[in-house]
N, C-alpha and C positions, 0 to 999 in steps of 0.2 A: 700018502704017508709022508712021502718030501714035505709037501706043500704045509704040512700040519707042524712038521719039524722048523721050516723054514720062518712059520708064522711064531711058532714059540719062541723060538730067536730073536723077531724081532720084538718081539713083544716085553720078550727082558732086554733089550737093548734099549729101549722107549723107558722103561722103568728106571731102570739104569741112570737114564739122562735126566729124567725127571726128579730124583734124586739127587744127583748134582746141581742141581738149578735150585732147588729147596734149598741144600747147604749153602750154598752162594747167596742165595740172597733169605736165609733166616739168621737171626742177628749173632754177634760172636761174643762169647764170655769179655771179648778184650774192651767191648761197649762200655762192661760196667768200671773201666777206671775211674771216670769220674764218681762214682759210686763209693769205691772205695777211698778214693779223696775224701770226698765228704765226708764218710764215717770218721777216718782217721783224723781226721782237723775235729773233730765233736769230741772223740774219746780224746784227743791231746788236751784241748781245753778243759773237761774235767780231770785229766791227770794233773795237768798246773796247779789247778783249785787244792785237788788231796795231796799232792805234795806241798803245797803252803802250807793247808793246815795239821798236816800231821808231823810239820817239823815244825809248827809256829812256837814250840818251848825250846828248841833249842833257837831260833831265830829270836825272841824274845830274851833271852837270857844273853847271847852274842853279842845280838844289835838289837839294841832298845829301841830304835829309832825305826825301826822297818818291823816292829812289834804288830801283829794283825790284831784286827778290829774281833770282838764276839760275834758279830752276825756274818761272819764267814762261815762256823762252824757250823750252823744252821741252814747258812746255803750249800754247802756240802750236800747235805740231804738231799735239799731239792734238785740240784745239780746231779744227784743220785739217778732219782726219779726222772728228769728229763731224758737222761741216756738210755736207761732203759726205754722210756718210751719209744724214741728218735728209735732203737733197735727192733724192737717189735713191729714199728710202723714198716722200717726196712722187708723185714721179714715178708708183710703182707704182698710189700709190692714185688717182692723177685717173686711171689709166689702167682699175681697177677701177669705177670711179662715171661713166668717159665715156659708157654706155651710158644712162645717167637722165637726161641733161642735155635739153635744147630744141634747134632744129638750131642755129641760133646759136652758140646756148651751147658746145655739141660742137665744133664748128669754133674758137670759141676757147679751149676747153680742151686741143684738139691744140696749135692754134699756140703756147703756153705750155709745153707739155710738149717738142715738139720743140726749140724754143731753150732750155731747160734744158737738156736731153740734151746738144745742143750743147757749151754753155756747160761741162757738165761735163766731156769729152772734151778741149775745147780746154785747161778750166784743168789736166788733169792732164797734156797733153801739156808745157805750160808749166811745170808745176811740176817734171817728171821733165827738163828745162832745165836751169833754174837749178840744181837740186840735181845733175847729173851731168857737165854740160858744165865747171866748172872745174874737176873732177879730171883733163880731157885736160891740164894745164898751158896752155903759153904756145904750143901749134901753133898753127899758119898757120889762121884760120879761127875759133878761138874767141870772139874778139874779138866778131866778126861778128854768133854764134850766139845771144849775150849779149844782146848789141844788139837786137836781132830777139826776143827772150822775154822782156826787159823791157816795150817799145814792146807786145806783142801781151799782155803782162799786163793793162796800162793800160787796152788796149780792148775788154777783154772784156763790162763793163758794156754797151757797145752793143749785145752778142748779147742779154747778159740782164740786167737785164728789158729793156734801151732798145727794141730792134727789135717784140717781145711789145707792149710798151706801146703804141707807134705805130700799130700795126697793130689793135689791143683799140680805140684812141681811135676810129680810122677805121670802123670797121666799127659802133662802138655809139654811134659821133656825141659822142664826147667830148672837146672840145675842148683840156680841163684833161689827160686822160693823152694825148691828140697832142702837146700841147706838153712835158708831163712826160718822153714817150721821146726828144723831138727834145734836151731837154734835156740826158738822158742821153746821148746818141751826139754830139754836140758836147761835152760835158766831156771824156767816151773819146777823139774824135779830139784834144782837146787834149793831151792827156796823151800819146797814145801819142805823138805828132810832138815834145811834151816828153821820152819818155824817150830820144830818139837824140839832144835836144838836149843833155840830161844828160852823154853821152857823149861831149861834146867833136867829133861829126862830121857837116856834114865839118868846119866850124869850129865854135873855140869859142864859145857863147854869153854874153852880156852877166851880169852879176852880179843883176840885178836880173830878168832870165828867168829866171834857175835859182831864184831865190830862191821867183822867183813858181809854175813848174812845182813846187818842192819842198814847197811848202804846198799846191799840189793834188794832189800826190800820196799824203800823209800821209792828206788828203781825204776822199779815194779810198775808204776805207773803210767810208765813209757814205754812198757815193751808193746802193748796192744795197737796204739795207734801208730807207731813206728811200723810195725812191721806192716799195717793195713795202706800206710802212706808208701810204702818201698813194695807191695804190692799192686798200686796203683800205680807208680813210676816202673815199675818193669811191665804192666799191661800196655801200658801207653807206647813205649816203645818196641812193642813186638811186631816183627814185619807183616804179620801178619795174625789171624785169629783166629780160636780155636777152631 
C-alpha cells in the first residue's frame, strides 16, 4: 500500500515537471509583438489614406495646393479591401501556431482571434450599410438605418482591439493594456453616441459638440493601429512571457 502511495507521488511529481518543461519551452503570447507591429503599421497606413481623404474638402478648400488627386477616393476602397484581407490572412495563421503556444498564451491567442472575427463580420455588415441603404432613396426607415451604421461604425474599435485589450491586461496583470482597452471602449462609446448626435436626433446638438465629435471622429482612424503598435511595444518589453 506504501509502495502504491509512493509511486502515485511520483508519478504526479514526473507530470508536474513535465509540465513545466512544456510551458518553458512552448512559445509565449510576448512572440507575437512583431505581429502586432506589423498589423498596427498596415491599419496606420490605411488610417493616413482615410483621413486624407475624408478631409480632402476641407484640405481642398484651405489649401489648394495640397488639393488630393480623384484616384485616391478610389484607392480607398481598395486599400479597404487589402486590410481586410491582410486581417483575415492574420486570423488563419494564429489559428495554425495556436497549438505551440503555453496555456495562457492559447487562451489569449483565441480571445484575440475571436474579436477579430467578430470585428470583421460586424465591419462588413456595416459597410454593405452605408454603401446599399441609400440607394432605397428617401423610405420610411432609412434615416433610421443610417443612423444605426454610422453610431455602430464608431464603436467598433471597442470589439477590436478595446474589449482583446482589457481582457490580455486582466489576465497578464497589465495594467498599462487595462487601461489602454478601457481607453479605447470609452472613445468608441463616445463616438458612437456622437454619431446620432451628428444626426440632428432627437435634438440638435450645440456647435461646439459637433465640432468636437467631428475631430474625433477624423480621429478615429488612429485609435486601432496606435493602440495594436503600444501593444506591441509593451509586449516587447515584458521581462518575461506569458
Amino acid at each position: 500500500m506504501e509502495n502504491n502511495q509512493t509511486t502515485r507521488t511520483m508519478a504526479m511529481e514526473d507530470l508536474h515537471l513535465i509540465r513545466q518543461v512544456l510551458d518553458q519551452t512552448a512559445t509565449s503570447f510576448q512572440t507575437l509583438a512583431p505581429v502586432f507591429w506589423r498589423m498596427g503599421l498596415v491599419w496606420l497606413l490605411y488610417g493616413v489614406l482615410a483621413f486624407f481623404v475624408n478631409t480632402s474638402d476641407f484640405i481642398g478648400y484651405y489649401f489648394p495646393p495640397l488639393a488630393l488627386p480623384l484616384s485616391l477616393y478610389g484607392l480607398l476602397t481598395w486599400a479597404k479591401v487589402v486590410l481586410v484581407v491582410y486581417l483575415l490572412v492574420q486570423c488563419v495563421l494564429w489559428q495554425r501556431r495556436k497549438g505551440g503556444f503555453a496555456a495562457l498564451s492559447g487562451q489569449l491567442l483565441g480571445i484575440w482571434q475571436l474579436f477579430l472575427v467578430l470585428y470583421l463580420l460586424l465591419f462588413g455588415v456595416v459597410e454593405a450599410g452605408l454603401r446599399f441603404v441609400p440607394n432605397l432613396g428617401m423610405e420610411m426607415g432609412v434615416f433610421d438605418i443610417m443612423t444605426v451604421c454610422m453610431a455602430f461604425q464608431w464603436f467598433l474599435p471597442v470589439i477590436f482591439p478595446g474589449m482583446p485589450l482589457i481582457i490580455t491586461g486582466i489576465l497578464l496583470r497589465e495594467r498599462g493594456l487595462w487601461w489602454l482597452g478601457v481607453g479605447m471602449a470609452v472613445l468608441g462609446g463616445i463616438l458612437s453616441l456622437g454619431g446620432i448626435l451628428l444626426t440632428g436626433y432627437p435634438q440638435p446638438a450645440s456647435r461646439q459638440v459637433l465640432l468636437s465629435i467631428g475631430a474625433l471622429g477624423l480621429l478615429q482612424y488612429f485609435f486601432q493601429p496606435a493602440a495594436l503598435l503600444l501593444l506591441a511595444r509593451r509586449l516587447k518589453r515584458r521581462p518575461e512571457g506569458a
